[in-house]
VEXMI-50518 format. One record per residue: residue in one letter; x, y, z of N, C-alpha, C in turn. Coordinates in steps of 0.2 Angstrom, whole numbers, plus 5000, padded with zeros to 4 digits. Layout:
BEGIN
AXYZXYZXYZ...
***
This chain:
BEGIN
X500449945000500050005000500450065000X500350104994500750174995500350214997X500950274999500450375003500050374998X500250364991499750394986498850344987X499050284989498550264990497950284995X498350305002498250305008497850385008X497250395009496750465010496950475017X496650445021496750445029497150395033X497450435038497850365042497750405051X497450355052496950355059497450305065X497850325069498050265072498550215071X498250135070498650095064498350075060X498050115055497550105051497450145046X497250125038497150175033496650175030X496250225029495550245027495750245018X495350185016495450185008494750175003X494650224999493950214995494150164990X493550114990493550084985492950054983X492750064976492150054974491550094979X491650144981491250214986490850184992X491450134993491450105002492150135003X492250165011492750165013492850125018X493350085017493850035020494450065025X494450005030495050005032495449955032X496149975032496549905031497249905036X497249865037497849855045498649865041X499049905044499749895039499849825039X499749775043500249735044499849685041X499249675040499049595036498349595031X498249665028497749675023497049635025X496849665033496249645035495849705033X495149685031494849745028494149725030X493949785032493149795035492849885033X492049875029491749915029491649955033X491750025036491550065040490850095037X490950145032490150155029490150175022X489650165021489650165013489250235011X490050295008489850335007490350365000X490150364994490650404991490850454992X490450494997490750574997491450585002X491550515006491850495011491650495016X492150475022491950445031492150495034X491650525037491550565043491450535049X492050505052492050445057492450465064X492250505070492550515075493150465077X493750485077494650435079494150385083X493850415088493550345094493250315093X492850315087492450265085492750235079X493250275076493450225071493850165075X494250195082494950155085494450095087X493750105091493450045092493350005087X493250035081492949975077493549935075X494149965075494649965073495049895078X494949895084495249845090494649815090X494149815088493649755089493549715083X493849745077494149685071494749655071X495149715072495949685072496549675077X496049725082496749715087496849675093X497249665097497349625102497349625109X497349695108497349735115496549745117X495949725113495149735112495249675118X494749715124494649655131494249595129X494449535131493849475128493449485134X492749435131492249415135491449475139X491249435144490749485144490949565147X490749625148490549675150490249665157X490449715162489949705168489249715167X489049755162488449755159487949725157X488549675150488049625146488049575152X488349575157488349505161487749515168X487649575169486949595173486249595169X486349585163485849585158485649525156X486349495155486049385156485849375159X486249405168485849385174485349405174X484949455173484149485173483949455170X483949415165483649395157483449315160X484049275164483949205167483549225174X483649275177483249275182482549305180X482049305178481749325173481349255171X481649225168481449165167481249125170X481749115176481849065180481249085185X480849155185480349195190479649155188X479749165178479049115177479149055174X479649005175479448955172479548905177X479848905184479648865192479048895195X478948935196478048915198477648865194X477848865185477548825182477348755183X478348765182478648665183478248635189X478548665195477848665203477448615202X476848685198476248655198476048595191X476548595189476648525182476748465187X477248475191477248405197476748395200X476348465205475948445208475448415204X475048435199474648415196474648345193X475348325193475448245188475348195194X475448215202475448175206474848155209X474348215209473448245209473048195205X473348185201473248135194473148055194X473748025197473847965199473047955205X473148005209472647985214471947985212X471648055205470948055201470848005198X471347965196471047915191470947865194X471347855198470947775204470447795206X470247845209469547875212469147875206X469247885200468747885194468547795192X469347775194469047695192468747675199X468847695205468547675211467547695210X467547765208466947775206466547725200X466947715195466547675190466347585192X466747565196466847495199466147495205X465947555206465547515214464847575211X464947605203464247605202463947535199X464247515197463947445192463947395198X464247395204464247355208463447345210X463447425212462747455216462047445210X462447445204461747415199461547355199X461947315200461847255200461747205204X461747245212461647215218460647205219X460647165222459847165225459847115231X459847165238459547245236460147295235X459847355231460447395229460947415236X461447415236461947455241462647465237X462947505242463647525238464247475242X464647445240465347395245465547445248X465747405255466147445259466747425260X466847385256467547335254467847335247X468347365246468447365238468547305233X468747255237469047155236468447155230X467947185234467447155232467047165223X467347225222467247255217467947235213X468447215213469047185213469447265211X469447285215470047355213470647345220X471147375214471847345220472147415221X472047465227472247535226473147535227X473347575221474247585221474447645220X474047685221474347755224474847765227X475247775229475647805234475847875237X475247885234475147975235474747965243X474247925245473747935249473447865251X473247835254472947795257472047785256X471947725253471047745250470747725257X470147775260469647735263468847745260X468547685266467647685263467647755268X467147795268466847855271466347835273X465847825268465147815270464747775265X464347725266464147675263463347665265X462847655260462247645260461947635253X461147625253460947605250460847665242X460847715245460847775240462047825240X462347795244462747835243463247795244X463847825240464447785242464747845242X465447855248465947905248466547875246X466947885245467647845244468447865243X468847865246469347955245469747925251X470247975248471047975252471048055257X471048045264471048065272471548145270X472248095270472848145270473248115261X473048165259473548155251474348185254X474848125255475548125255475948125250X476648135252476848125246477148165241X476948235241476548275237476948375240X477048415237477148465238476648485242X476848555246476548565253476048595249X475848625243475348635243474848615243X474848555243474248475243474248445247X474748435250474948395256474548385262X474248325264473748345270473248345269X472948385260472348385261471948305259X471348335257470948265255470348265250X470348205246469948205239469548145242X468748165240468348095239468048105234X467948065232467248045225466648035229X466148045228465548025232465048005224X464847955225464147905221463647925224X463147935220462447945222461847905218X461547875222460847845216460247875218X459847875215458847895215458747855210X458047835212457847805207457547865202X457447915203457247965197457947995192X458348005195459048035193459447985191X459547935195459947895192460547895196X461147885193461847885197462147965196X462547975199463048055198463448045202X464248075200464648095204464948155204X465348155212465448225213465948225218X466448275214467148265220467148315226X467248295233467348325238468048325240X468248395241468848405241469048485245X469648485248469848545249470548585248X470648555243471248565237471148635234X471648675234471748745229471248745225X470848775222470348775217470848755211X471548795209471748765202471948715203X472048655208472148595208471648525208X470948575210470248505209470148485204X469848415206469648385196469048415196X468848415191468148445187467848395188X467148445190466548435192465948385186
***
């Protein structure tokens, strides 16, 4: 590179037009990067040329993050991690909530066919009887209350389980009329975003 080539020299660096971009290019190894594309020429403050200048070529440019950009990750994962563990949470709770609905779903479907088909009608107060083997481990099945028109059937204390559910208690309650027919209905005093539908 000759002076005659050379418009401007900035530092360690030469400001060179070419096809109405100016360029800059390092004495020592013909690295070259667009600063702006202006035929008229670069109107470029030394400070921001020398950054641009040590943030493509030089050695002396600090590596890695900034105390800035690195308060900005941290806010950015903390932020995240504000809404996406309350989720996970209650993705647990609910999955464990779950295990114990569906026995109680199959405990209720097992002792109405029982209670249809009994004469005179009643509900078991023994599950053998209806053949259900409960394997929950979240809670402990008991009968509550047994009769001719009603069967109760539900876990005391659900274990097991995050404190928010913890302790409390889910039954299924069976009901028959001879006008209405059978219905069920869950008795509970679990978080409302954690009860099965009604």
């Amino acid at each position: 590179m000759t002076a005659q080539q050379a418009t401007t020299k900035i530092g360690q660096a030469y400001l060179l037009p070419q096809r109405g971009a100016w360029l800059a290019e390092t004495l020592s190894g013909n690295k070259i990067v667009c600063l702006k594309n202006k035929r008229e020429g670069v109107k470029t403050p030394s400070r921001l040329f020398n950054c641009s200048y040590y943030r493509h070529f030089g050695s002396n440019y600090p590596k890695g993050f900034t105390l800035i950009e690195l308060m900005i990750v941290i806010a950015i994962v903390g932020i995240l991690a504000a809404i996406a563990l309350p989720a996970y949470s209650d993705f647990v709770t609910r999955t464990k909530l779950c295990d114990i609905i569906v026995m109680l779903d199959k405990v209720g479907t097992a002792v109405t066919e029982y209670h249809a088909l009994c004469d005179p009608k009643t509900f078991p107060d023994n599950l053998n009887l209806v053949g259900i083997e409960w394997s929950s481990k979240y809670g402990s099945l008991e009968v509550i209350n047994v009769n001719e028109s009603e069967g109760v059937y539900g876990v005391r204390r659900i274990r097991n389980t995050p404190t928010s559910v913890k302790n409390h208690y889910l039954y299924v309650r069976i009901t028959y009329s001879a006008k209405n027919g059978y219905s069920k209905q869950w008795i509970t005093d679990l978080p409302h975003k954690f009860r099965p539908r009604q």
